[in-house]
Z-matrix of the N, CA and C atoms (Angstrom, degrees):
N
C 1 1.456
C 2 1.521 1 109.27
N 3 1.335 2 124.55 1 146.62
C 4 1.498 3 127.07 2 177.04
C 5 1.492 4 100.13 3 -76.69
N 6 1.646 5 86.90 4 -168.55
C 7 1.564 6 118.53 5 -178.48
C 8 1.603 7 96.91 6 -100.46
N 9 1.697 8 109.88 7 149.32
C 10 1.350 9 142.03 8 162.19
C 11 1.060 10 117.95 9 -101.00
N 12 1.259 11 129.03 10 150.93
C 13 1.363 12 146.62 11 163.98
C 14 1.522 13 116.59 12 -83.50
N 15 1.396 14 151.64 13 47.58
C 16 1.504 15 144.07 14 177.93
C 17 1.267 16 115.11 15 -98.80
N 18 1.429 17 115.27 16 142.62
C 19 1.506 18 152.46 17 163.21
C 20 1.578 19 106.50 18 -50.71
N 21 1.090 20 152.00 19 175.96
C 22 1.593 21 167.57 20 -177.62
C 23 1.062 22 110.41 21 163.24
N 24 1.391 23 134.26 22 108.52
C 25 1.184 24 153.86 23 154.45
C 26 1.618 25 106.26 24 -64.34
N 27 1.463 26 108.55 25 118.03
C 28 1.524 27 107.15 26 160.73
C 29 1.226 28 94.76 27 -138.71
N 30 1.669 29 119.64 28 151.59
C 31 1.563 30 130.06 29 -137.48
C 32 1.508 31 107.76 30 -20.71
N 33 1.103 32 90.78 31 106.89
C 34 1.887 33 113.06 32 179.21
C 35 1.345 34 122.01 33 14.78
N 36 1.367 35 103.61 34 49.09
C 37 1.906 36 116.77 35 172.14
C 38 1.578 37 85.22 36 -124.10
N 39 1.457 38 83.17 37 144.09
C 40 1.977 39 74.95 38 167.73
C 41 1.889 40 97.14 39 -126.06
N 42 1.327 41 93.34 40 168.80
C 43 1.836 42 103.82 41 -154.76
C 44 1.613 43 90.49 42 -140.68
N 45 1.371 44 112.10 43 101.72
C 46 1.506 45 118.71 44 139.58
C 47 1.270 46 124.59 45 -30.51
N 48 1.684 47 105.78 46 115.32
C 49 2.017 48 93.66 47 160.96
C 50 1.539 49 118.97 48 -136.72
N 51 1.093 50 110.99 49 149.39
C 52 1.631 51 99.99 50 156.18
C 53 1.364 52 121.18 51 -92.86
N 54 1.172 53 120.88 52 113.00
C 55 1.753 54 118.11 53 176.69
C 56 1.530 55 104.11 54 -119.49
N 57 1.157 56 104.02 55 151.03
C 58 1.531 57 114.26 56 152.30
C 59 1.889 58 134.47 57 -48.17
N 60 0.952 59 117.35 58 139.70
C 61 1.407 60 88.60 59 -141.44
C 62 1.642 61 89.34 60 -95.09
N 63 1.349 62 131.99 61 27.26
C 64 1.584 63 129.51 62 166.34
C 65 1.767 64 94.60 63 -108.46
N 66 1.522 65 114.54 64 15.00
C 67 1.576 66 104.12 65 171.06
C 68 1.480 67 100.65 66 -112.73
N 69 1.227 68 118.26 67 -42.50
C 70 1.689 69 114.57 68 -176.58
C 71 1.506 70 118.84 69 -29.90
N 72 1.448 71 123.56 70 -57.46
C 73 1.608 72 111.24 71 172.80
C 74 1.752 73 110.88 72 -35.68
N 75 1.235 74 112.13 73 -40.46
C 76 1.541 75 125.56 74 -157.12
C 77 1.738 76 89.25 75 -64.38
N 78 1.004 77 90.51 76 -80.03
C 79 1.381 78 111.50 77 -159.54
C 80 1.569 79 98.75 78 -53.12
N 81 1.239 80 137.07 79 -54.62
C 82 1.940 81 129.35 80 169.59
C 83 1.141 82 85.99 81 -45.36
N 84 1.455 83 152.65 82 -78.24
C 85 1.656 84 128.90 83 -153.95
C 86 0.921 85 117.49 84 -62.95
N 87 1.427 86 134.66 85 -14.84
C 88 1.582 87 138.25 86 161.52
C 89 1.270 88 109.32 87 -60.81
N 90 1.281 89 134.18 88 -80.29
C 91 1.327 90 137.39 89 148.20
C 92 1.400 91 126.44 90 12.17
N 93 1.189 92 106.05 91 -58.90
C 94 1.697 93 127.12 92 -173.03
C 95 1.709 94 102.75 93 -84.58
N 96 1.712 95 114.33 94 -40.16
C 97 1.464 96 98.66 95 175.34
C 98 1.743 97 113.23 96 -80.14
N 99 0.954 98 124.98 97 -13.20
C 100 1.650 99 131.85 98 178.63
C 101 1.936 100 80.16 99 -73.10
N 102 1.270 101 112.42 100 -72.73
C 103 1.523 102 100.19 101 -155.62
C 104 1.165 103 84.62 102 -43.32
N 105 1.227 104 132.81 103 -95.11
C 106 0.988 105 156.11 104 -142.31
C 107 2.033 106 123.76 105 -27.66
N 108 1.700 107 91.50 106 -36.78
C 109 1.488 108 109.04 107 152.09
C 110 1.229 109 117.39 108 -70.31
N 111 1.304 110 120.50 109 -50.28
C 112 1.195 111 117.11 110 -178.28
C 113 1.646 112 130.31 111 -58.90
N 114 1.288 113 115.57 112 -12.13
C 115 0.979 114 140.10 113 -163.07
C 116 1.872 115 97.19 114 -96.84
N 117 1.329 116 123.95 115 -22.77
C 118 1.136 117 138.94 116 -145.50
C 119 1.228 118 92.91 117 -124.09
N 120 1.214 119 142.58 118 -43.81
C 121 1.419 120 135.28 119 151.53
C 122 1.391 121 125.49 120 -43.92
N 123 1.658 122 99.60 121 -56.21
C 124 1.365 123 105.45 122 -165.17
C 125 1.784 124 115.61 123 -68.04
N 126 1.419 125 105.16 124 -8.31
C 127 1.639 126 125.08 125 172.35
C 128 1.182 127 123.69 126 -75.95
N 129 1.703 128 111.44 127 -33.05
C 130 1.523 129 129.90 128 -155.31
C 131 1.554 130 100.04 129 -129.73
N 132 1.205 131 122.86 130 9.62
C 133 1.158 132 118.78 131 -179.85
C 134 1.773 133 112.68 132 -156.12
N 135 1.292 134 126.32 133 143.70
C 136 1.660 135 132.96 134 -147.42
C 137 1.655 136 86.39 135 -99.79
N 138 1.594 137 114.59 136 54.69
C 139 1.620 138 101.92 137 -177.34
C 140 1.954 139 74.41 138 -127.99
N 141 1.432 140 97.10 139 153.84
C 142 1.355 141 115.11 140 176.92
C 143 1.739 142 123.72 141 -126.95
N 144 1.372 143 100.64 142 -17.85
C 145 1.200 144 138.90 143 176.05
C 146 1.506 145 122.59 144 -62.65
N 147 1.181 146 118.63 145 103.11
C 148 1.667 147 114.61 146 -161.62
C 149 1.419 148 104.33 147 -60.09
N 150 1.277 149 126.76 148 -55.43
C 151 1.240 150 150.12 149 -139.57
C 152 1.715 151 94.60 150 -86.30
N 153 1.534 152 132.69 151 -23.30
C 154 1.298 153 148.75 152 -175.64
C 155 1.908 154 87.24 153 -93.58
N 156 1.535 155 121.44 154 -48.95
C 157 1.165 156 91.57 155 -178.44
C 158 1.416 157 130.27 156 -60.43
N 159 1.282 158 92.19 157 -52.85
C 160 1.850 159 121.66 158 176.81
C 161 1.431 160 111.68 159 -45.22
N 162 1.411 161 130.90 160 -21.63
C 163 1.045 162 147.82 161 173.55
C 164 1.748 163 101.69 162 -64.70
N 165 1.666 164 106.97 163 -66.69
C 166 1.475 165 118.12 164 177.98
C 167 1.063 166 94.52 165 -59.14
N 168 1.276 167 171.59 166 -56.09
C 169 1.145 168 158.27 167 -158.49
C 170 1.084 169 110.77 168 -74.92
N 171 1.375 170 134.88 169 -37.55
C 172 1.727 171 125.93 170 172.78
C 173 1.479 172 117.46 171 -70.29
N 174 1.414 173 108.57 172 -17.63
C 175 1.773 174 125.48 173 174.91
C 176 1.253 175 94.27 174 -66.52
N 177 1.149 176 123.24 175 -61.33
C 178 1.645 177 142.44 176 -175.49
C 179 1.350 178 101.85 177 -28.69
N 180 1.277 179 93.39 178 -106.21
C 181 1.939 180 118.27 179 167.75
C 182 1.576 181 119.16 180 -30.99
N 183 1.218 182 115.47 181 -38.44
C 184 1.487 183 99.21 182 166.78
C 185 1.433 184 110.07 183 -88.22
N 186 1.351 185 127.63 184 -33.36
C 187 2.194 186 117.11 185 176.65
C 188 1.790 187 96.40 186 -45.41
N 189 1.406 188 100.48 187 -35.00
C 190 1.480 189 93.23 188 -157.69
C 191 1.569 190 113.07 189 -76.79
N 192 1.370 191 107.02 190 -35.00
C 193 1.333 192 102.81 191 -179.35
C 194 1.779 193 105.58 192 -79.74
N 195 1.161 194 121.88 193 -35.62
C 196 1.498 195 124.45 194 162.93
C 197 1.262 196 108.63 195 -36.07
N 198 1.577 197 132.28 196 -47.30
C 199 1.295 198 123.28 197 -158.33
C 200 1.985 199 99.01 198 -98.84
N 201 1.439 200 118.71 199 -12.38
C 202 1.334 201 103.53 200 164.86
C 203 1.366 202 109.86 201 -89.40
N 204 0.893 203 124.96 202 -1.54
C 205 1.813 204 115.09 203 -175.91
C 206 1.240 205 87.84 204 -92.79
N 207 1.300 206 139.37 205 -29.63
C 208 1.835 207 125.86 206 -167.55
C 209 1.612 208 93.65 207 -87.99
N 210 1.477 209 123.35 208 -31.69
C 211 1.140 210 125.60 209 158.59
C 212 1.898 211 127.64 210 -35.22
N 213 1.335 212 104.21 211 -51.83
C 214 1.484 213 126.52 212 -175.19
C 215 1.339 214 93.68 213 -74.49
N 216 1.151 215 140.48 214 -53.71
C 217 1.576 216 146.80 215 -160.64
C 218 1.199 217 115.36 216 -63.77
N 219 2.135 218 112.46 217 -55.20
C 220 1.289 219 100.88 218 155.58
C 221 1.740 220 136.93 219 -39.70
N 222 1.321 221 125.41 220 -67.40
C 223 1.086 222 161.27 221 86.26
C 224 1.441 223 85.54 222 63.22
N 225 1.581 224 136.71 223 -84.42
C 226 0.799 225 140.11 224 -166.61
C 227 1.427 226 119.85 225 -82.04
N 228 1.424 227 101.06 226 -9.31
C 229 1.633 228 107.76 227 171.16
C 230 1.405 229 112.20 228 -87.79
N 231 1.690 230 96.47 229 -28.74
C 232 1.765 231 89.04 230 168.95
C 233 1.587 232 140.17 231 -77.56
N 234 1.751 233 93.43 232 -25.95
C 235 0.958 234 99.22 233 175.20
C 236 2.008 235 111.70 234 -83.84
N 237 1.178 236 116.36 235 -11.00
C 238 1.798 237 125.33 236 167.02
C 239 1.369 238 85.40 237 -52.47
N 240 1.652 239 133.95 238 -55.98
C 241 1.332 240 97.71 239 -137.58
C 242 1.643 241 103.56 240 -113.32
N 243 1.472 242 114.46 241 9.43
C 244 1.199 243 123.62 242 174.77
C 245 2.068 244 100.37 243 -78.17
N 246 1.285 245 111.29 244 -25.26
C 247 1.393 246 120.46 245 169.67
C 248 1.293 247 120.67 246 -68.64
N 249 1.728 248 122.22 247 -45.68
C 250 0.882 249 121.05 248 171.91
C 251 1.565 250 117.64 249 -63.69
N 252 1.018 251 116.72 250 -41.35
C 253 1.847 252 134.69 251 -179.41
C 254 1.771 253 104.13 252 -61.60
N 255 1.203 254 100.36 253 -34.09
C 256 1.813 255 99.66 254 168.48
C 257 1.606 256 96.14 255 -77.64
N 258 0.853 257 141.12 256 -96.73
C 259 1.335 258 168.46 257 -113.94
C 260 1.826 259 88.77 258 -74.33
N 261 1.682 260 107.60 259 -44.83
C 262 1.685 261 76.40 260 163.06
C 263 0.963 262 122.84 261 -110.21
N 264 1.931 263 130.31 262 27.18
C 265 1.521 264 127.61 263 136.31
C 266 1.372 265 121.14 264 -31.12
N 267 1.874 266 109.03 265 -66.48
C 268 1.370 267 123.82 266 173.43
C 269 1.090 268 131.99 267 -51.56
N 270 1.557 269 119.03 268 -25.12
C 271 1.371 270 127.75 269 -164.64
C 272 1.995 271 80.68 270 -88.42
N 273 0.909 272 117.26 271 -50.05
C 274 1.115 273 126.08 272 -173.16
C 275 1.697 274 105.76 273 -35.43
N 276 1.759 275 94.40 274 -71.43
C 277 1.501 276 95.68 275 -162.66
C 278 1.522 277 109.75 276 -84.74
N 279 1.280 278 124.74 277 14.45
C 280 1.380 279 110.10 278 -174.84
C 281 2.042 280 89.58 279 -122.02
N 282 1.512 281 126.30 280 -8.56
C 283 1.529 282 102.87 281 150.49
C 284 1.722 283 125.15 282 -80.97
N 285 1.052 284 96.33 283 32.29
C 286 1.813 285 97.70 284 -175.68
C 287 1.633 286 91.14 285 -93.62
């Protein structure tokens, strides 16, 4: 698939892009959750300052993705050793 030409507004700047056009859904819902935080700060918190919000929002979005990648890591250690724990069930019951 080619490249697109779309607009994204995040707090009322808008940003030219070229994306691929099986990323655009992706990327407008990105868009919309930054506004959308941002919008949620700027309600719940005495900051007026775009660049102070957008800031909290990159704190945001990266703790969060920080805490699923340590998520995935466990995850994959459990499932390593739930493999190994099969693998020498079988080894088990098929040298009898």
């Amino acid at each position: 698939m080619g490249e697109i030409s779309i607009k994204i507004n995040i707090a009322d700047r808008v940003y030219p892009l070229k994306v691929n056009m099986e990323e655009e859904e992706i990327i407008r819902r990105a868009a919309k959750l930054i506004n959308d935080r941002v919008k949620e700060y700027q309600e719940n918190y005495a900051v007026k300052d775009k660049q102070d919000l957008l800031s909290m929002c990159v704190l945001h979005y990266a703790t969060s993705a920080l805490k699923a990648e340590k998520r995935v890591g466990v995850e994959d250690t459990e499932v390593a050793e739930k493999v190994y724990q099969l693998d020498s069930l079988l080894n088990q019951f098929f040298s009898k």
